[in-house]
C-alpha angles and dihedrals in degrees: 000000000000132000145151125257117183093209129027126182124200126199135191089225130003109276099036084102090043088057101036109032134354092108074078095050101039083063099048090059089059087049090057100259122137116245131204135156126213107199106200093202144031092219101235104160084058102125078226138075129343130273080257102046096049087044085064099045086049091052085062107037076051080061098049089048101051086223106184071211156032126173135170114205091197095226109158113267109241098011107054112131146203101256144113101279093048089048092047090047087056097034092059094049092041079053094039094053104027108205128184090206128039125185115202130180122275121293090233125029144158087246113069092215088065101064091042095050087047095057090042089049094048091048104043091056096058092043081058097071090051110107098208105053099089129216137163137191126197080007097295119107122246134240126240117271127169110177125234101246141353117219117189113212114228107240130171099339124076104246122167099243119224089229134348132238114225105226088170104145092024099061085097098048081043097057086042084062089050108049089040076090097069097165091064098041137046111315108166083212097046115136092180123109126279120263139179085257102037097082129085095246081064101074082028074071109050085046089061097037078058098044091050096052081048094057087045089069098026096253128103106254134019141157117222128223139190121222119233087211095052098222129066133220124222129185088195147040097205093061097074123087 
């Protein structure tokens, strides 16, 4: 069934938003936009965890979050490509959803699957305006949808963002996302494997990655993007920090 969602996030694997933005996302639901997120993975290569287990830990940062909702397209994790079946996969759930607005993983990261994701993600939205590539769901053909704008989330690496997102007054209800995957972060019992993502300096990190987008608008907390169209519009002076 089709409907519209205003902003839609992809990630690589589940728990990329939960790292990257959905302190963002977290404050345009209480703006009145519709959230969902569209995981292209499992995850299933993660040292880490099961397919099952991270399901479940999605279901509930799904909860935390309040998504309208939640989707895993099921593409293999590592070896996902840029062809037609990948593109058509994405194409049907960016139709399906309609969102003005889609946030995709970094275009450089310490993780392969990022970039790749990044440039997938940038072409398949465009593919989706294009009238004559065809695609159904539930056996009817869509129509045509192309969204506003694509915004990439800054993730491991440090990248200088276009523009930052104040999450001031969301970081807690964001780390509560995160750590909603227990399998992936700190767990003082955990008898997993060590990652580069499993120790306690890691969310220090991402408290301090947070902190740092924050100082760069004069506010506590912010998460930082990158435009796919390079330059922004404003109305308004006023409105920049």
């Amino acid at each position: 069934m089709e409907k519209i969602i205003d902003i839609l996030a992809f990630g690589a694997h589940p728990d990329d938003v939960e790292l990257s933005c959905s302190g963002t996302l977290l404050k345009q639901k209480t703006l009145g936009n519709s959230i969902g997120i569209i995981d292209l993975t499992r995850g299933e290569l993660g040292s880490r965890g099961t397919p099952e287990k991270r399901n479940e830990e999605a279901k509930r940062s799904s909860l935390i979050l309040g998504l309208n909702i939640r989707e895993n397209l099921g593409l293999a994790d590592g070896f996902f490509e840029e062809n037609e079946e990948t593109l058509n996969k994405i194409i049907t759930v960016i139709r399906k959803y309609k969102p003005s607005i889609v946030l995709a993983n970094a275009p450089s990261d310490r993780h392969p699957d990022h970039g790749r994701a990044s440039q997938i993600m940038r072409r398949a939205c465009f593919l989706s305006g294009l009238i004559k590539i065809k695609t159904k769901i539930d056996g009817k053909e869509q129509l045509p949808h192309r969204p506003k704008n694509i915004y990439f989330y800054i993730q491991d690496r440090n990248i200088g963002p276009d523009f930052v997102v104040d999450i001031s007054g969301f970081f807690d209800k964001k780390m509560e996302s995160i750590l909603a995957f227990d399998s992936q972060f700190f767990s003082e019992n955990s008898q997993e494997p060590k990652t580069p993502i499993s120790g306690q300096e890691f969310l220090k990190f991402i408290e301090s990655r947070s902190r740092e987008f924050g100082r760069m608008i004069n506010t506590e907390f912010g998460e930082g993007f990158i435009s796919e169209k390079g330059c922004l519009g404003i109305n308004d002076l006023n409105q920049l920090r």
